[in-house]
C-alpha positions as CSV (number, residue, x, y, z in Angstrom):
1,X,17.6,31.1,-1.6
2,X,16.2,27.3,-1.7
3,X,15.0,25.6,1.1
4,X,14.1,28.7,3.4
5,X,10.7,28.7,5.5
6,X,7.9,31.1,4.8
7,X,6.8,33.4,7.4
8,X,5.4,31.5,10.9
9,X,1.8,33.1,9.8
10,X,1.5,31.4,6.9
11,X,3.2,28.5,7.3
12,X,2.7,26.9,11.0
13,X,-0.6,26.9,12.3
14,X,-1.9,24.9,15.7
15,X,-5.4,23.2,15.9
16,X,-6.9,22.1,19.3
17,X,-7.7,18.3,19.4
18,X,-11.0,17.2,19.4
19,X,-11.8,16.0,22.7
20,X,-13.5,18.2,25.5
21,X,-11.3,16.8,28.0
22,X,-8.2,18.2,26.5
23,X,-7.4,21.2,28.7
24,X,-4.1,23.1,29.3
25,X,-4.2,25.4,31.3
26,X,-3.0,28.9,29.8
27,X,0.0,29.3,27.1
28,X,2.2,32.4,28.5
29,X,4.5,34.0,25.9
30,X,7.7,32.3,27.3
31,X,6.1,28.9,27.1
32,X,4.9,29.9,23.4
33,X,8.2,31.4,22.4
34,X,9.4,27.9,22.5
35,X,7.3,27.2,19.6
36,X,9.7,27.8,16.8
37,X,9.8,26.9,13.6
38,X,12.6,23.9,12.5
39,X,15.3,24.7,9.7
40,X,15.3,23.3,6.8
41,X,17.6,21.9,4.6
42,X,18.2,23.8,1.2
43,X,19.3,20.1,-0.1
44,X,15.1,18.8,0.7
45,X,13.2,21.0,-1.7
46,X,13.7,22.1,-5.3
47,X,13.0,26.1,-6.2
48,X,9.5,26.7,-6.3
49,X,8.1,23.8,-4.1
50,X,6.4,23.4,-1.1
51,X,5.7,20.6,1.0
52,X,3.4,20.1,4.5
53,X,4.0,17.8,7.3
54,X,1.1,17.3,10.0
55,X,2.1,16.4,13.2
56,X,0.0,15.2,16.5
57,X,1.5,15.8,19.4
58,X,-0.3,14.4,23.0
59,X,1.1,16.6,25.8
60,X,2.2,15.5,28.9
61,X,1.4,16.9,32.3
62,X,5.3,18.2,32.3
63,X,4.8,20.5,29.0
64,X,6.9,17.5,27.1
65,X,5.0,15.9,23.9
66,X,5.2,12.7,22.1
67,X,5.2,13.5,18.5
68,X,4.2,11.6,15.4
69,X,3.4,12.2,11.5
70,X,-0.7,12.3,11.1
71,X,0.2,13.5,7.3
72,X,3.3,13.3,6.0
73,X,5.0,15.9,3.8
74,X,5.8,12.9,1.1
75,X,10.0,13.4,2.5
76,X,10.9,11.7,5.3
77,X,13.7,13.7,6.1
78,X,11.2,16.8,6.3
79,X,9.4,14.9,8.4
80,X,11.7,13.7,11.0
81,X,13.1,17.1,11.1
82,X,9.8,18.3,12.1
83,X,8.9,15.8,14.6
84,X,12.2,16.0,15.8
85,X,12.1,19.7,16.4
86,X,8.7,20.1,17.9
87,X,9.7,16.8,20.3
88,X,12.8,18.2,21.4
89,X,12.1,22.5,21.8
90,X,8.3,23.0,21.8
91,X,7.1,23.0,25.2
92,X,3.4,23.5,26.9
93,X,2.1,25.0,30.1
94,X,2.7,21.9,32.7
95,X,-0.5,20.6,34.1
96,X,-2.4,19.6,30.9
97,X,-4.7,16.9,31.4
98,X,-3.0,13.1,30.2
99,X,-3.5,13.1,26.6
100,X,-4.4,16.4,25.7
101,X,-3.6,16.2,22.0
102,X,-2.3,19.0,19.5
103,X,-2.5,19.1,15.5
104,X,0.4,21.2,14.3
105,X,0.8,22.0,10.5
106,X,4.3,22.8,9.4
107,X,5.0,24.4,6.1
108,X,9.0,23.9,3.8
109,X,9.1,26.2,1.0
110,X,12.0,26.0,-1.1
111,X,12.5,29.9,-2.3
């Protein structure tokens, strides 16, 4: 089937941003279970392909993030559908230090 997402270990991985004053405090598994990976749309990628979207995400205090492309995917539907997703159901522990900062790499495989 096209347009279906390969498994979460392959195909989202988190880095930690740079800066030694970006702390949060500990991720518990029902603050982690919110991140998810988004659908796709079968009508984005052709059978075969695979695309990447990079997304930073600075966290707020209240576990909300403002998200943006750092690398885009080369669709821009893919890409708001990913910043999109991880803005509106990706949540971190409240309490992170103002402008704690999160790369996320988000995989679309069309199968």
């Amino acid at each position: 089937m096209k347009g279906r997402i390969l498994t979460a270990a392959t195909f989202l991985m988190l880095t930690h941003g740079a800066s030694a004053q970006s702390v949060c405090p500990p991720m518990y598994a029902p603050t982690f279970a919110t991140h998810t990976r988004p659908p796709t749309g079968d009508e984005l990628l052709h059978e075969g392909e695979s695309r990447w979207v990079v997304l930073k995400a600075v966290i707020r205090p209240d576990g909300t993030a403002e998200v943006g492309v750092s690398r885009s995917s080369g669709i821009t539907a893919l890409n708001e559908r990913a910043v999109s997703w991880v803005r509106d159901h990706w949540r971190w522990p409240k309490g992170c230090v103002p402008g704690t900062t999160r790369r996320i790499a988000i995989g679309f495989s069309g199968w």
